[in-house]
DRENKE-234097 format. One record per residue: residue in one letter; x, y, z of N, C-alpha, C, O, CB in turn. Coordinates in steps of 0.02 Angstrom, whole numbers, padded with zeros to 5 digits, always signed. Glycine has a CB too. Example, Ala and Ser with C-alpha at 12.3 -4.5 7.8 and 13.67 -1.06 7.14 Angstrom:
<nodes>
a+00660-00284+00390+00615-00225+00390+00660-00165+00390+00712-00166+00423+00565-00224+00452/s+00642-00112+00354+00684-00053+00357+00645+00002+00394+00670+00057+00402+00704-00030+00286/
</nodes>
This chain:
<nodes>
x+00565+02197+01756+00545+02131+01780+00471+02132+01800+00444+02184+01821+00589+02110+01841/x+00438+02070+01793+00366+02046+01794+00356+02071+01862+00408+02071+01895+00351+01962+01783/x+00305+02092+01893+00288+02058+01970+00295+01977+01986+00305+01952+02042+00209+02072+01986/x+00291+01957+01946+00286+01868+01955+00381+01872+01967+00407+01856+02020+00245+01805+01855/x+00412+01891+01917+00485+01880+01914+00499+01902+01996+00517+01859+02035+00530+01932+01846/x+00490+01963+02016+00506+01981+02090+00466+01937+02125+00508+01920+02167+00491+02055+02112/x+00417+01905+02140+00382+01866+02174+00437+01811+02178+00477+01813+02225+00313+01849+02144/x+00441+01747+02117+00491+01711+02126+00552+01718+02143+00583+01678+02178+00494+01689+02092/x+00582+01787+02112+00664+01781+02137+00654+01800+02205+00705+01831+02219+00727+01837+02096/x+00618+01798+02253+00627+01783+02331+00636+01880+02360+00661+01905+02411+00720+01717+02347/x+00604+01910+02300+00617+01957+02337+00560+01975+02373+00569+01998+02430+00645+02004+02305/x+00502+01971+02354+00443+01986+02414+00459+01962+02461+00427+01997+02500+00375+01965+02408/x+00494+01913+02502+00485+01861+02538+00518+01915+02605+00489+01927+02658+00525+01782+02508/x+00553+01928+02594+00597+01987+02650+00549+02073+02655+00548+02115+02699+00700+02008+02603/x+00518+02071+02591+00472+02129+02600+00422+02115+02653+00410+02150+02702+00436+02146+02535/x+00389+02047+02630+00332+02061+02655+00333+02032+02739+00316+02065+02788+00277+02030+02603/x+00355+01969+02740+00378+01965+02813+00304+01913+02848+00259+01905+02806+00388+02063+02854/x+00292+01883+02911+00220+01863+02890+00233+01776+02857+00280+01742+02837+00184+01929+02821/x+00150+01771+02869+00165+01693+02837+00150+01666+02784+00140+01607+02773+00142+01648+02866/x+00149+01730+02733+00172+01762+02649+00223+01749+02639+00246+01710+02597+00175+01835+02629/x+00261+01801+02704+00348+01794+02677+00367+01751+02696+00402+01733+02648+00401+01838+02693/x+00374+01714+02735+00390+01635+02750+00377+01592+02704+00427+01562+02684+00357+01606+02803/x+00320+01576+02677+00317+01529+02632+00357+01547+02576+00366+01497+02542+00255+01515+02615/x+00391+01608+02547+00413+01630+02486+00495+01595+02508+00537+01568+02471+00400+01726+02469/x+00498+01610+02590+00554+01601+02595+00598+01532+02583+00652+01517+02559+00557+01624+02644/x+00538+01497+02617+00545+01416+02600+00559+01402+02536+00600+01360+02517+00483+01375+02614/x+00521+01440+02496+00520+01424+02433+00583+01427+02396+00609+01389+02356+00476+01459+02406/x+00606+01505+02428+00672+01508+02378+00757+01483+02404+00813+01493+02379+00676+01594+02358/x+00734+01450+02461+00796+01414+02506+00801+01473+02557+00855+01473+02586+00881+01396+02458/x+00777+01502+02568+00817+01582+02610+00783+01560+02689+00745+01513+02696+00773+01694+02570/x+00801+01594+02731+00763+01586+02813+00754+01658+02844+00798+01688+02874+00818+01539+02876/x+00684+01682+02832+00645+01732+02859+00696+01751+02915+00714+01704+02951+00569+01708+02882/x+00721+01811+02927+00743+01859+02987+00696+01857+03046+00638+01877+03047+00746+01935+02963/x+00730+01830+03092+00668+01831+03134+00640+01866+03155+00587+01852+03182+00665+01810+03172/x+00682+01970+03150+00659+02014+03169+00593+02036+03128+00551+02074+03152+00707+02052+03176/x+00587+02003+03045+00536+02017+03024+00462+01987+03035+00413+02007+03004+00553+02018+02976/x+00462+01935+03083+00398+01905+03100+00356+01954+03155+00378+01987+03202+00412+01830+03130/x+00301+01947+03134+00252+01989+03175+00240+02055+03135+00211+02097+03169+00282+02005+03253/x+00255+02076+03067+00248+02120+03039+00154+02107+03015+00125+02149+02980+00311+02122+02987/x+00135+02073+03029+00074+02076+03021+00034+02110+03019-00003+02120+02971+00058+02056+03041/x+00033+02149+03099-00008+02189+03125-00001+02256+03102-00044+02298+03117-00005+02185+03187/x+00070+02276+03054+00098+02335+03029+00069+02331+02959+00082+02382+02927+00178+02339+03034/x+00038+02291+02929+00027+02287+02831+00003+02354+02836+00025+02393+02795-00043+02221+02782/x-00042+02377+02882-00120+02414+02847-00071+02478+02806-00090+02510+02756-00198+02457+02929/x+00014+02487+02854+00030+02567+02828+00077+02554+02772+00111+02597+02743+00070+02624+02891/x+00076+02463+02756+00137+02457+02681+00108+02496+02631+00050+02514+02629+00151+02373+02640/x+00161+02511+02581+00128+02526+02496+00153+02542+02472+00202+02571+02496+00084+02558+02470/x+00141+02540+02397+00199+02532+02339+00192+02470+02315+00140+02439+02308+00276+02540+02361/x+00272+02448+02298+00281+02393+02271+00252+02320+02326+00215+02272+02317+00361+02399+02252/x+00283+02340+02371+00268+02269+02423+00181+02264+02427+00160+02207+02439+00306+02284+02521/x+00140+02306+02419+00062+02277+02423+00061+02257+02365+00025+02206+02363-00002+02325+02440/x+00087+02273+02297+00073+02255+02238+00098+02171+02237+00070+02124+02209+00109+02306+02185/x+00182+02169+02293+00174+02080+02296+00136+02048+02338+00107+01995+02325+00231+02045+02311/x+00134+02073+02382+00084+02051+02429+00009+02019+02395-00010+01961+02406+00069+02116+02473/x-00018+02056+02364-00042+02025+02319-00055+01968+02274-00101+01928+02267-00035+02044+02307/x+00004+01979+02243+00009+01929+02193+00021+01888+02227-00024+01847+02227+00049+01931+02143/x+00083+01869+02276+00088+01810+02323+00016+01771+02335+00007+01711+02321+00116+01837+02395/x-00047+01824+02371-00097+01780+02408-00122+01774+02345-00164+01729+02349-00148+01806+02473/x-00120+01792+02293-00156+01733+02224-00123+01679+02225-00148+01629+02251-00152+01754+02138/x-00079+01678+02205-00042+01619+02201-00060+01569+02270-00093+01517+02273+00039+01643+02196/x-00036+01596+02305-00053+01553+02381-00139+01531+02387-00155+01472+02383-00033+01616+02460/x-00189+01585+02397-00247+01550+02407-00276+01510+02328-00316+01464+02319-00300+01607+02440/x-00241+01546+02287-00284+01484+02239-00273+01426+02237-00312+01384+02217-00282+01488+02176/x-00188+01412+02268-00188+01346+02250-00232+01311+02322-00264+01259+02324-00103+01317+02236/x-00222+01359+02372-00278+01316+02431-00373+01287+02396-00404+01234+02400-00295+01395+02513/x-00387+01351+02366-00434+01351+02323-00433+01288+02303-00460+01244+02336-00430+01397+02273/x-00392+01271+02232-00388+01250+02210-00385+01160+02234-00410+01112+02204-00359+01288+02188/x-00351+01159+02290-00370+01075+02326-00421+01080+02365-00433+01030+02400-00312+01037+02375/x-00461+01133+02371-00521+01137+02427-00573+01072+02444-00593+01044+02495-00571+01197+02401/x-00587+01060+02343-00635+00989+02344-00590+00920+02339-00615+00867+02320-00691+00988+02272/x-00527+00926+02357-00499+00863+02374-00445+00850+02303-00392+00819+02302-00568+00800+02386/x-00480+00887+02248-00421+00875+02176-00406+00930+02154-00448+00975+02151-00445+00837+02107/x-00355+00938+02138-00306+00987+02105-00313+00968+02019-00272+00934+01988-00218+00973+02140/x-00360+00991+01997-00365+00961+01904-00305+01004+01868-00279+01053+01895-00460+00987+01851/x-00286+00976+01799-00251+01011+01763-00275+01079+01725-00242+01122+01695-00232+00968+01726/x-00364+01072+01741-00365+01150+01713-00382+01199+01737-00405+01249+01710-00393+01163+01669/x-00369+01181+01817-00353+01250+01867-00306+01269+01873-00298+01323+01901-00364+01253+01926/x-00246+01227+01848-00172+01244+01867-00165+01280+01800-00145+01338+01796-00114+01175+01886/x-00183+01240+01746-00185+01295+01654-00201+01358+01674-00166+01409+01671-00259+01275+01581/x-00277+01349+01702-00308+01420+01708-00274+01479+01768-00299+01535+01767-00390+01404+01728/x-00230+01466+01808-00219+01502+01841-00156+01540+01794-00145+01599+01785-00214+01471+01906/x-00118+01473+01768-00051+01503+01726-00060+01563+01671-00029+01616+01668-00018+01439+01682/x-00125+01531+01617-00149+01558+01596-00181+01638+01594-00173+01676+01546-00164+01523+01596/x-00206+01650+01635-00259+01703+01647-00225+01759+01685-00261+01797+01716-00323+01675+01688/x-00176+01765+01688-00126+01814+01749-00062+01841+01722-00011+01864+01749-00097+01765+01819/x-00084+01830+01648-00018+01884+01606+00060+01863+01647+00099+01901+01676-00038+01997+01624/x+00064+01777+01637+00127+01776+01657+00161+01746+01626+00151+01686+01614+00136+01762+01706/x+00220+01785+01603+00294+01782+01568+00300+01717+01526+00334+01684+01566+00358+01783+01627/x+00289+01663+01457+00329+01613+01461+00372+01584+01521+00362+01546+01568+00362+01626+01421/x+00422+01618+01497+00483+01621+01543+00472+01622+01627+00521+01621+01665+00521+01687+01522/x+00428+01624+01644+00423+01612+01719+00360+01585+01736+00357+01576+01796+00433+01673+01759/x+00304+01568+01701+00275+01509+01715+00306+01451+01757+00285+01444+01815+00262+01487+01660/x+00351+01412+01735+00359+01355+01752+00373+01363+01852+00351+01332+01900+00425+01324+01697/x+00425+01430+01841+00438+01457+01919+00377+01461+01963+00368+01435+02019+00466+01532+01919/x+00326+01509+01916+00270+01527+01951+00226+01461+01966+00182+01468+02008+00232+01580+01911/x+00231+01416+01944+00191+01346+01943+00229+01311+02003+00199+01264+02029+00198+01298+01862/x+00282+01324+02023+00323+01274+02057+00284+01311+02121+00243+01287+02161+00421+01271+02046/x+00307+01367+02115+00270+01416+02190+00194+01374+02197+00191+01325+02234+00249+01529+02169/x+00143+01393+02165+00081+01359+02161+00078+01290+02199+00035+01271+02240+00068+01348+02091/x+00145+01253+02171+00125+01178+02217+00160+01177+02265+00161+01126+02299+00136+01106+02186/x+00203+01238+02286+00237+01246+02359+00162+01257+02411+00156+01231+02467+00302+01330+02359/x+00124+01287+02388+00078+01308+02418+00025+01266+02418-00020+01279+02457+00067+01362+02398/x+00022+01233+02394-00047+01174+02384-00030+01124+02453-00067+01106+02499-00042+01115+02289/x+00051+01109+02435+00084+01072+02466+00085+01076+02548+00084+01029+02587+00138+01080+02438/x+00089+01147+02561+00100+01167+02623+00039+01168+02677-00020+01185+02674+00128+01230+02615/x+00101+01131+02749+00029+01095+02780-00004+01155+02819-00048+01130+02854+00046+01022+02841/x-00002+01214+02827-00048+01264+02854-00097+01258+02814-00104+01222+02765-00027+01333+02860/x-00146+01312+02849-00216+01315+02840-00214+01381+02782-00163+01413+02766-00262+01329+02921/x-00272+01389+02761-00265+01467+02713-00276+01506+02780-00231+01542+02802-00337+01489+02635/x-00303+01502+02794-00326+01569+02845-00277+01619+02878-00294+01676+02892-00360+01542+02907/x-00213+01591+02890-00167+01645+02922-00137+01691+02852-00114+01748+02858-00096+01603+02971/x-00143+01656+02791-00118+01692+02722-00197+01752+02730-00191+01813+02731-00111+01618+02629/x-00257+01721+02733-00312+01754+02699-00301+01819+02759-00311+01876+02737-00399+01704+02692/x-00289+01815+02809-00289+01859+02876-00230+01927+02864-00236+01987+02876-00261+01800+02951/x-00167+01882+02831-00120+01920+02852-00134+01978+02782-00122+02038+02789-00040+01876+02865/x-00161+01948+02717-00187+02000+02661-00255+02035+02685-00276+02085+02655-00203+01957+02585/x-00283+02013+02732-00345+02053+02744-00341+02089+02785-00395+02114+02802-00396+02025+02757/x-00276+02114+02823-00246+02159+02856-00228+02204+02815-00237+02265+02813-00200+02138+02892/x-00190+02154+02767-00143+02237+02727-00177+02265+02716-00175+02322+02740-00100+02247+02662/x-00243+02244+02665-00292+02302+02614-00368+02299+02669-00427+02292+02653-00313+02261+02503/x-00334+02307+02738-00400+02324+02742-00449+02380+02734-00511+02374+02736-00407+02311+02782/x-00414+02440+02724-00436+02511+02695-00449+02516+02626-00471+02568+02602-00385+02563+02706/x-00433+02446+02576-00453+02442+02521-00520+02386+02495-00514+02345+02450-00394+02432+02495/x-00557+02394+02519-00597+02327+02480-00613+02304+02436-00635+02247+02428-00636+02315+02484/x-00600+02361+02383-00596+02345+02315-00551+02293+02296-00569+02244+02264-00581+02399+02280/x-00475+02307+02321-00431+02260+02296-00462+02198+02318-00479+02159+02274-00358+02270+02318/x-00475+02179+02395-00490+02099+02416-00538+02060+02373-00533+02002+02353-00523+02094+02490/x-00599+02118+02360-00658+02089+02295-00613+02073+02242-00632+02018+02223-00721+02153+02260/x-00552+02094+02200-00541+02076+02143-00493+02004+02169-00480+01960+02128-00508+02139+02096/x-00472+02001+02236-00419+01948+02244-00481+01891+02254-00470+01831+02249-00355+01960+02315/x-00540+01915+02269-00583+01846+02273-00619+01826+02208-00646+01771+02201-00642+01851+02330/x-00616+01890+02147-00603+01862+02073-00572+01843+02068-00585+01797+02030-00598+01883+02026/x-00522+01841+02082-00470+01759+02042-00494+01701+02068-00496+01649+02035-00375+01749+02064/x-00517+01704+02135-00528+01642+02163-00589+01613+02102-00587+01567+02062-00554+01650+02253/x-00640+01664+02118-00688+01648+02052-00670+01598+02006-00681+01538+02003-00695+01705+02009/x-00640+01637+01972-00619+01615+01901-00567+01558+01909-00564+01525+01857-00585+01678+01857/x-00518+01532+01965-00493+01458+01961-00531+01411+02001-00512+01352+01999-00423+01452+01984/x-00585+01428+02038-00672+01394+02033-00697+01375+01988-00712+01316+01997-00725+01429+02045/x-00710+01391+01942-00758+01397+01869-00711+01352+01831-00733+01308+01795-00771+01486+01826/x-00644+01363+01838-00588+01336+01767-00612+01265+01740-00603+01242+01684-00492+01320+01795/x-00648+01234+01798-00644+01161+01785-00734+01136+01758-00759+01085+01734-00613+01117+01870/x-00755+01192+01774-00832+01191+01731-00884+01196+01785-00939+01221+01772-00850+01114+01682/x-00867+01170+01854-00919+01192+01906-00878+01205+01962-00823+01181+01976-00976+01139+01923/x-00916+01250+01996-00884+01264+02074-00947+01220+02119-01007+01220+02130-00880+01369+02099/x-00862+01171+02142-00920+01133+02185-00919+01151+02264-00879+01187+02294-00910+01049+02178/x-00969+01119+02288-00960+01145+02374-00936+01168+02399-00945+01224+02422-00953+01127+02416/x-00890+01129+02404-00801+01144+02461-00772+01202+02436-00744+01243+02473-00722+01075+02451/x-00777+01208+02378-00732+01280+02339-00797+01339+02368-00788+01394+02395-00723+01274+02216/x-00849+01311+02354-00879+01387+02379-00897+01392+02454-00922+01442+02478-00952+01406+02340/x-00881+01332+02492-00872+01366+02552-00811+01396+02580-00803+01442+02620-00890+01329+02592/x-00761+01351+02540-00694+01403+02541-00705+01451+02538-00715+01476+02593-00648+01406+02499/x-00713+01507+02465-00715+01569+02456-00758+01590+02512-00724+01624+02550-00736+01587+02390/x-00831+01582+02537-00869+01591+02588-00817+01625+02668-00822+01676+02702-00906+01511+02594/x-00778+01575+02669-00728+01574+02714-00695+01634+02722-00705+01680+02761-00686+01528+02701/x-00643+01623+02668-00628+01690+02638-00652+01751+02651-00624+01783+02696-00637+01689+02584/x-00705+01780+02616-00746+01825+02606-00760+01851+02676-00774+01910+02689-00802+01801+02567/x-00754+01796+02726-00779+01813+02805-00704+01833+02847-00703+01856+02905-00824+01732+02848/x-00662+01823+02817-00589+01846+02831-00584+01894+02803-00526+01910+02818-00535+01808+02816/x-00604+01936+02767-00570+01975+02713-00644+02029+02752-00652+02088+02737-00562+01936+02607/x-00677+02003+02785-00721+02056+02832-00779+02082+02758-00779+02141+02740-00655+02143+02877/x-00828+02022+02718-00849+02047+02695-00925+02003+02727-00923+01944+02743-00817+02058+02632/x-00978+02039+02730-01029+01990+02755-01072+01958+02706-01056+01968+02648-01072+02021+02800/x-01128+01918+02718-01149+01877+02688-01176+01910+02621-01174+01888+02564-01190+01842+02729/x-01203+01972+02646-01252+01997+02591-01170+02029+02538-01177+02018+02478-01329+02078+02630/x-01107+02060+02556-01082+02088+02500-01051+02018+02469-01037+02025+02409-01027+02153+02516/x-01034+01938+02499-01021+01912+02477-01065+01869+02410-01032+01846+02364-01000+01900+02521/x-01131+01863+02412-01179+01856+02364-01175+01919+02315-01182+01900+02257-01247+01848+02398/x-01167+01985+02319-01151+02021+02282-01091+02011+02232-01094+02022+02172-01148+02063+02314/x-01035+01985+02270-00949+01973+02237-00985+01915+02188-00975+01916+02127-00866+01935+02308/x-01031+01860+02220-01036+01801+02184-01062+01810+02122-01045+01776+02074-01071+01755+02216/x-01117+01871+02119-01164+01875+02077-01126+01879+02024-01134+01845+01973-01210+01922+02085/x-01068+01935+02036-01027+01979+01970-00997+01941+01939-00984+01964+01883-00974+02032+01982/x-00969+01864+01951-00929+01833+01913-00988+01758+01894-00969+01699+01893-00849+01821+01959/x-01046+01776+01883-01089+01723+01846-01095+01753+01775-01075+01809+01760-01167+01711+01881/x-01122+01711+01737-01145+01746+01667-01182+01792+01662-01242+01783+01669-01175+01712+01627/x-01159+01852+01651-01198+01911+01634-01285+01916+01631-01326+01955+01654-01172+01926+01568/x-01288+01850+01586-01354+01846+01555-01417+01805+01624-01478+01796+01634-01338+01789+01471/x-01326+01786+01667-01399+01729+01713-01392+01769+01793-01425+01751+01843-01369+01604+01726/x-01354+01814+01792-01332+01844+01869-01392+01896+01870-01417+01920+01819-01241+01887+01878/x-01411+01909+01937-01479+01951+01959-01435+02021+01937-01376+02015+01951-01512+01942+02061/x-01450+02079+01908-01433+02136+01895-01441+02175+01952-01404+02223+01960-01463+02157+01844/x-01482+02163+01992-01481+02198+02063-01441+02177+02113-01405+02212+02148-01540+02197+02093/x-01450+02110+02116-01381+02089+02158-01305+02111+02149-01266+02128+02194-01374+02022+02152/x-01291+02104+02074-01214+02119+02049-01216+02185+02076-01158+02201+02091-01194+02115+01962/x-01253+02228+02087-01265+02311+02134-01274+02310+02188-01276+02367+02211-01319+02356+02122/x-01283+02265+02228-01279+02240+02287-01369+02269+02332-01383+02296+02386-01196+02273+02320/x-01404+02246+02281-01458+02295+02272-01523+02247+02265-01512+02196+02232-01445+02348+02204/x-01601+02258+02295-01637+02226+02288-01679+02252+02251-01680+02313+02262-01650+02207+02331/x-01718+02235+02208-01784+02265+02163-01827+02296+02201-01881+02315+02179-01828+02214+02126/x-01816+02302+02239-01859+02387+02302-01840+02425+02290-01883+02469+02283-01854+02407+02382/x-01750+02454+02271-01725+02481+02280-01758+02539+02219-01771+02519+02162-01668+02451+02290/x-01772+02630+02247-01777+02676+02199-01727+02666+02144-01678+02630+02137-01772+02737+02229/x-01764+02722+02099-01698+02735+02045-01658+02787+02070-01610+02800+02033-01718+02758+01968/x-01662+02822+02120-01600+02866+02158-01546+02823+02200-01492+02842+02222-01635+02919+02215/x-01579+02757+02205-01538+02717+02261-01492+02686+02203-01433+02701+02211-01587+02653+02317/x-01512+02634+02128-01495+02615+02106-01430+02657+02066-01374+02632+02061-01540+02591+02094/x-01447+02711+02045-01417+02759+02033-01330+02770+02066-01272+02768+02044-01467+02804+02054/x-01366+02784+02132-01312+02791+02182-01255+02722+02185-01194+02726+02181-01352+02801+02257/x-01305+02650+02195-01232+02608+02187-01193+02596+02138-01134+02578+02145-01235+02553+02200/x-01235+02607+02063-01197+02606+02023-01122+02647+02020-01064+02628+02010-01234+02618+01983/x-01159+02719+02034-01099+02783+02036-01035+02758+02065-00981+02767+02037-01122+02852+02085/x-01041+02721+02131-01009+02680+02202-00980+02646+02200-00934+02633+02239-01034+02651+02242/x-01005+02610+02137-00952+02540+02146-00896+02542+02063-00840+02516+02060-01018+02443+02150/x-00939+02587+01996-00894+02610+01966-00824+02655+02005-00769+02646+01978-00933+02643+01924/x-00824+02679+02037-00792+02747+02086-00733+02696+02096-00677+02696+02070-00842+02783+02174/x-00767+02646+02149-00720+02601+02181-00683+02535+02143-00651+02491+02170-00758+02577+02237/x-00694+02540+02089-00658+02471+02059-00658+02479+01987-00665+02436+01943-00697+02397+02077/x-00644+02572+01984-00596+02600+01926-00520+02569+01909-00475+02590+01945-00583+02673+01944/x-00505+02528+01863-00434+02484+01874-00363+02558+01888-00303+02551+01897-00414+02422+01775/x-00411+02632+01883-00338+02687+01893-00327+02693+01991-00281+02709+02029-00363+02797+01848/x-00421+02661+01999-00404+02676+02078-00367+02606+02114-00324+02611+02159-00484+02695+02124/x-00387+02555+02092-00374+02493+02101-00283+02479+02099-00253+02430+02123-00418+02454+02043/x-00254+02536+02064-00195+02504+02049-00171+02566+02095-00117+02546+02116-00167+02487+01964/x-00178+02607+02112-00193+02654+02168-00174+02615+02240-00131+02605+02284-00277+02677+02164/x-00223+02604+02223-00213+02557+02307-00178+02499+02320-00165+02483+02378-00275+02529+02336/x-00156+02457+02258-00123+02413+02271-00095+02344+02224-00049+02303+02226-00153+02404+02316/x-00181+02365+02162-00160+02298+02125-00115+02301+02068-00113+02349+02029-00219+02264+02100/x-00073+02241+02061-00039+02252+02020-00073+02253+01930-00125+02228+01911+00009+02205+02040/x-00011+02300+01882-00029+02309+01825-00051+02255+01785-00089+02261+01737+00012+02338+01801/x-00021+02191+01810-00023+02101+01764-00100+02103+01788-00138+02073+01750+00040+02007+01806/x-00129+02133+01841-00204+02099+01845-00253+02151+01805-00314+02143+01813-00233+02089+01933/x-00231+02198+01767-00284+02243+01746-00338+02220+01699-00384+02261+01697-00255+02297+01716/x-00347+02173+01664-00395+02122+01638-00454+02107+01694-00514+02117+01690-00353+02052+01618/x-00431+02091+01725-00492+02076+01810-00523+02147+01816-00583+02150+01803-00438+02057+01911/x-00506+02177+01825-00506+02226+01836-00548+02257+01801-00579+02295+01837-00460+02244+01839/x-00569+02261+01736-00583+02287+01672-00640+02227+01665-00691+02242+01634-00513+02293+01613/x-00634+02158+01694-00702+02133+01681-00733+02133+01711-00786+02108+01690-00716+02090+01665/x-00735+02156+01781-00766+02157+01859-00795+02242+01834-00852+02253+01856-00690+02147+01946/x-00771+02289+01802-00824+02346+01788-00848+02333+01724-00881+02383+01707-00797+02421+01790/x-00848+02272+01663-00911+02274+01630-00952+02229+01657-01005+02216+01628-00907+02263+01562/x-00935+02195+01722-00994+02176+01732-01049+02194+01784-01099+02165+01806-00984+02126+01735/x-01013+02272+01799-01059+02312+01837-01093+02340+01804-01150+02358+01821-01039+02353+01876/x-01054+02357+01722-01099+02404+01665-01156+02349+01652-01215+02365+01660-01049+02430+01580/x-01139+02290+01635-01210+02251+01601-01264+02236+01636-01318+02213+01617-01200+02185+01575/x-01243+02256+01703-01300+02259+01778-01314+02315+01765-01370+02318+01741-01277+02251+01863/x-01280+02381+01770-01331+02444+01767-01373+02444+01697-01425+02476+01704-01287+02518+01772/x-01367+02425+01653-01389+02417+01569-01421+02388+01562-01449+02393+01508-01357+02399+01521/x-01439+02346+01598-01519+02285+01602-01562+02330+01636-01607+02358+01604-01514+02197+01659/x-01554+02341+01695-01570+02388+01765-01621+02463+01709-01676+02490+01708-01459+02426+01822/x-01559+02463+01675-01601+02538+01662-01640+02531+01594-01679+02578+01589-01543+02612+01653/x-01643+02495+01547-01677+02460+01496-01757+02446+01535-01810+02474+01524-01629+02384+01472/x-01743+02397+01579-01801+02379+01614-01848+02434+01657-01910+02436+01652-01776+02330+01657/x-01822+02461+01683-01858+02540+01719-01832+02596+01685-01828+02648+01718-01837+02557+01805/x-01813+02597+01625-01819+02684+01581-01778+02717+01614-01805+02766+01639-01895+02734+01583/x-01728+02713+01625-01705+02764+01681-01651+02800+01629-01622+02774+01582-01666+02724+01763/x-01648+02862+01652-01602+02905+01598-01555+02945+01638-01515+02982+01611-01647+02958+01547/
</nodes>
C-alpha cells in the first residue's frame, strides 16, 4: 500500500495523534483517543513509518491552506498537487477529498505547521523539501502571489528557518537560469572558493534523497528530492564556470 493509501484509510490518524491526527480523524469518521492528545511535544523521538505519514499528512494539509492563502482555490493547484506526488489513480479521488477536508477546516495552519516542525526538528532537510511542495502548488497557477508568499514566509518561521535560509529555500525553486547561484548556496559573492566549496559539499550531504528518506521522507516524494539537488548542482556549475574553480 501507497503512503497516500495508509494516510486515507485513517491509519496515520491514531499514529500520529496531535492536530494531524485529529483532522485525519474527522476525516475518516473515527474520534481521536483522548489519551493520544498532547503527543506533540513527544514527535521529535517518532520514526519509521509514522514520520513518513506525518509527512505526507502536512502536505496534504498545508497545501491546501497554501493553496486558499490568496482567497482562491484554482483548479490547477488542486491538478497540480494530485498530479505531482506519485499518487495512485485509484486513490486520488480519496486523496482530493482529504485536501478539501483541509481547505475546509476552520483552524489556522499554524498548529499543523508547529506540530510537523516539532517532529523533524533534528531534520531540516526534510522541512526544506515539505516547503518544496509548498513551492511548487504556489507556482501551479503561473504566479505566486502575496498572500501565498507570505504564507510560506510564515511557515518557514515555524519550521525555525530565518529570513536569510528562507530566501535561500526560495531561490532553489525559481528557474535555474533566473535564481542567484549564490543564494541557492545560501551564499553571497564575497564568499571564497573554500567557503563556496564548503556549502556546496553541505547541502549536497544534507538533501541526498538516501539521507532524506533516512530521516523521514517518504519514497512517493523522491522526485523533490532529486530536483532540489539538481538545483544545487546548476548553482554550483554556474558558480564554478564563472570563477574556474576545479
Amino acid at each position: 500500500m501507497s503512503i497516500w493509501g495508509k494516510v486515507i484509510g485513517g491509519v496515520a490518524g491514531f499514529a500520529l495523534g496531535g492536530p494531524l491526527g485529529a483532522l485525519l480523524g474527522a476525516y475518516a469518521g473515527h474520534q481521536i483517543d483522548k489519551s493520544k492528545k498532547g503527543q506533540g511535544a513527544r514527535f521529535g523521538a517518532a520514526t519509521g513509518e509514522s514520520r513518513q505519514m506525518a509527512f505526507t499528512v502536512a502536505v496534504i494539509v498545508l497545501s491546501a491552506k497554501m493553496a486558499k492563502a490568496d482567497g482562491v482555490v484554482t483548479r490547477d493547484e488542486v491538478a497540480a498537487f494530485k498530479q505531482m506526488f506519485q499518487i495512485p489513480p485509484n486513490e486520488r479521488e480519496e486523496v482530493g477529498r482529504l485536501f478539501n477536508e483541509a481547505k475546509v477546516d476552520a483552524k489556522g495552519f499554524e498548529p499543523y505547521a508547529q506540530q510537523i516542525g516539532q517532529m523533524f526538528v533534528g531534520q531540516p532537510a526534510v522541512l526544506e523539501e515539505l516547503m518544496g511542495v509548498l513551492f511548487q502548488i504556489a507556482k501551479a497557477d503561473g504566479v505566486v502571489a502575496p498572500a501565498e508568499l507570505q504564507y510560506l514566509r510564515q511557515v518557514a518561521h515555524i519550521f525555525g528557518f530565518d529570513a536569510n535560509a528562507f530566501e535561500r529555500i526560495r531561490a532553489s525553486h525559481m528557474d535555474p537560469d533566473e535564481a542567484d547561484p549564490y543564494q541557492v548556496l545560501g551564499l553571497t559573492r564575497k564568499a571564497s572558493d573554500g567557503e563556496i566549496k564548503k556549502a556546496y559539499r553541505k547541502l549536497i550531504k544534507e538533501n541526498h534523497p538516501d539521507t532524506l528518506i533516512s530521516q523521514g521522507l517518504p519514497q512517493e516524494f523522491i522526485d523533490l528530492a532529486n530536483e532540489k539537488m539538481a538545483s544545487i548542482n546548476v548553482a554550483y556549475d554556474r558558480i564554478e564556470k564563472e570563477r574556474g574553480l576545479k
